[in-house]
Structures are given as C-alpha cells and as structure tokens.
C-alpha positions as a LaTeX table, in Angstrom:
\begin{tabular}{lrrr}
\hline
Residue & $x$ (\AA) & $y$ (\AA) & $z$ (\AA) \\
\hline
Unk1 & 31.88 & $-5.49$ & 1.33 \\
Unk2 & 33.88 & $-7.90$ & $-0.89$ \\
Unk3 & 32.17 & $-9.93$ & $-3.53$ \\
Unk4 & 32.38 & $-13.65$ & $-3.61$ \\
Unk5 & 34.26 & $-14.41$ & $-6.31$ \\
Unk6 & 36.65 & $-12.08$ & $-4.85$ \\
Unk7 & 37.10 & $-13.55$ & $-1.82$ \\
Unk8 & 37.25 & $-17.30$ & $-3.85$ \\
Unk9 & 40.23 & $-15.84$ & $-5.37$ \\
Unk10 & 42.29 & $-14.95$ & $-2.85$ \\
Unk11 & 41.43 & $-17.48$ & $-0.65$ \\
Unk12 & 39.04 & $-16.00$ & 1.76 \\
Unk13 & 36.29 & $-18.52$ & 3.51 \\
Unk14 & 32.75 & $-17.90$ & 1.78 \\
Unk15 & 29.63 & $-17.96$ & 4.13 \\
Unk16 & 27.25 & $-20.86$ & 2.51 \\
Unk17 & 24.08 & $-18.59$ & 0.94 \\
Unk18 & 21.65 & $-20.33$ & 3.30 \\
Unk19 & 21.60 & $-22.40$ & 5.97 \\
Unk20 & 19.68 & $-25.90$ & 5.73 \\
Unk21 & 15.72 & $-25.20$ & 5.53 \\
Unk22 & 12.60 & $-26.88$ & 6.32 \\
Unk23 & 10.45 & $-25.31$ & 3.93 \\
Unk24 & 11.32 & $-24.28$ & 0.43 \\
Unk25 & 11.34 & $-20.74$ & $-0.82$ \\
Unk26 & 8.04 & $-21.13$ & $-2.72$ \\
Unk27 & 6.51 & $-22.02$ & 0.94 \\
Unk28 & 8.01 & $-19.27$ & 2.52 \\
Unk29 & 6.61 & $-16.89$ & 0.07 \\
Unk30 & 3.22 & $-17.99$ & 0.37 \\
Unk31 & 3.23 & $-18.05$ & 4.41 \\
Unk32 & 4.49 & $-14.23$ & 3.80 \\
Unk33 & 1.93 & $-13.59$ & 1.12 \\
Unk34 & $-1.27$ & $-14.12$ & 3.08 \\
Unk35 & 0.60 & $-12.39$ & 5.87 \\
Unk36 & 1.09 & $-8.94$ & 4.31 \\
Unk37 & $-2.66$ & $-8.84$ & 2.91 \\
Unk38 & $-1.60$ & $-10.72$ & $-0.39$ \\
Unk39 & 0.84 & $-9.11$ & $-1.13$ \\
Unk40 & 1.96 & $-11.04$ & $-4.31$ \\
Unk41 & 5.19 & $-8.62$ & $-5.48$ \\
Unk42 & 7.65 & $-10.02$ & $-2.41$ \\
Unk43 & 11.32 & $-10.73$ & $-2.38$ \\
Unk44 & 13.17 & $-13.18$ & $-0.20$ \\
Unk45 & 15.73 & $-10.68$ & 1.71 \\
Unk46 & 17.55 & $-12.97$ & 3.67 \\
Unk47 & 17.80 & $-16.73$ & 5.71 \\
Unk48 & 19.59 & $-16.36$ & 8.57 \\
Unk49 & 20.37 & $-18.85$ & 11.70 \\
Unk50 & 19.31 & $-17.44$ & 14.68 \\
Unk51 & 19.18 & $-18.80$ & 18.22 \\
Unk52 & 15.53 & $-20.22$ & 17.75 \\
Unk53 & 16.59 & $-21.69$ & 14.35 \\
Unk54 & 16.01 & $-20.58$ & 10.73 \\
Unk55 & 13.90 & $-17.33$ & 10.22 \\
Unk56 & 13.01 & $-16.48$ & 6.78 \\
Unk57 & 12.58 & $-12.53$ & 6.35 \\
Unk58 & 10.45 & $-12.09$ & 3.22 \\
Unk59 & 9.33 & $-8.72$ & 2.14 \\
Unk60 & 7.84 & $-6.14$ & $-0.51$ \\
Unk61 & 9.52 & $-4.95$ & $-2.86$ \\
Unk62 & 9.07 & $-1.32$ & $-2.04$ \\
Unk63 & 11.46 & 0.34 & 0.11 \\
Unk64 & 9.89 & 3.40 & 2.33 \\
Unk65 & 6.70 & 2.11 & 2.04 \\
Unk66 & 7.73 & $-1.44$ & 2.73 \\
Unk67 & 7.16 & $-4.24$ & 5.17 \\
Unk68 & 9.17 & $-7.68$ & 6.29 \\
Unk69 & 8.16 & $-10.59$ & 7.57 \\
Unk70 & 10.00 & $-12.85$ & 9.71 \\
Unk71 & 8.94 & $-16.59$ & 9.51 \\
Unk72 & 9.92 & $-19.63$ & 11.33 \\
Unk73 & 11.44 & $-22.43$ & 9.20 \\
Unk74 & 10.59 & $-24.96$ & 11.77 \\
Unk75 & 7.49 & $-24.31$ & 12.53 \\
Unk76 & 6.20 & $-21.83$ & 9.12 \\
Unk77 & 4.31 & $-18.94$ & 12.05 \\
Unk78 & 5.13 & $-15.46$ & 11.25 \\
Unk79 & 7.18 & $-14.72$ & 14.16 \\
Unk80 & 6.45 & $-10.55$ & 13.12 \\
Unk81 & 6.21 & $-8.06$ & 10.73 \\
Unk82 & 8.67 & $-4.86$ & 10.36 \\
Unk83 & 8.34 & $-2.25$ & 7.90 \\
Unk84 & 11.65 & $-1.85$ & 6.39 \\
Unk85 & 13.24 & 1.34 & 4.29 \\
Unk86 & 13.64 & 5.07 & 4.81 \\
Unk87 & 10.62 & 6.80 & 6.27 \\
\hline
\end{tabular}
C-alpha cells in the first residue's frame, strides 16, 4: 500500500478519507456503544459508500476477541455486528 503523501508527490489521485455523512463520528460511536453492551473503548475502522449508502463500521479495540458494528448513516440502525480479528 502506498502512503498518501506519497502518492501527493508523484501525482497519484488520493481517495477523499470519508465520504459525506449524516451523522458525526461522536453519533456513530454512541449508536455502536449501546450496541456492543457499552462498550466504551471503540475505534472508528472505516466509512465506506456502499450501495445502500454510508455504513459506519465501528468496533473494539481488541483484535481476536473483537467485534464490529456496521451502522447506517442515513438512517443510524445497526445494520449487524461481526467479530473481527484472528480467532
């Protein structure tokens, strides 16, 4: 993978960090918060565009042991929950 700055200097198109959202990241975390039992140690892992629209996927912090949840930007449901890591 090539870092940013890397591709800024040679000229190389750099994908926007996220796409336009409905809800702010604080928002997001709290949706995700009450959805993993209260979890309260949660990072953001990614925004992307999908075909239904913008789907946060907000997780713990713990890989293995981990899970992720995917939330709707549009309407702020948790769409599901994954666990995520090496088990």
């Amino acid at each position: 993978m090539i870092p940013d700055w890397l591709k800024r200097l040679i000229g190389w198109p750099v994908a926007p960090a996220r796409p336009p959202c409905r809800m702010s990241e604080a928002q997001a975390r709290a949706i995700a918060s009450s959805a993993l039992g209260g979890e309260t140690a949660l990072i953001v892992h990614d925004v992307v565009a999908t075909e239904h629209g913008v789907e946060w996927r907000i997780g713990t912090a713990t890989m293995g042991t981990g899970e992720v949840a995917h939330i709707s930007d549009a309407t702020g449901a948790v769409l599901r929950i994954e666990p995520w890591g090496v088990r």
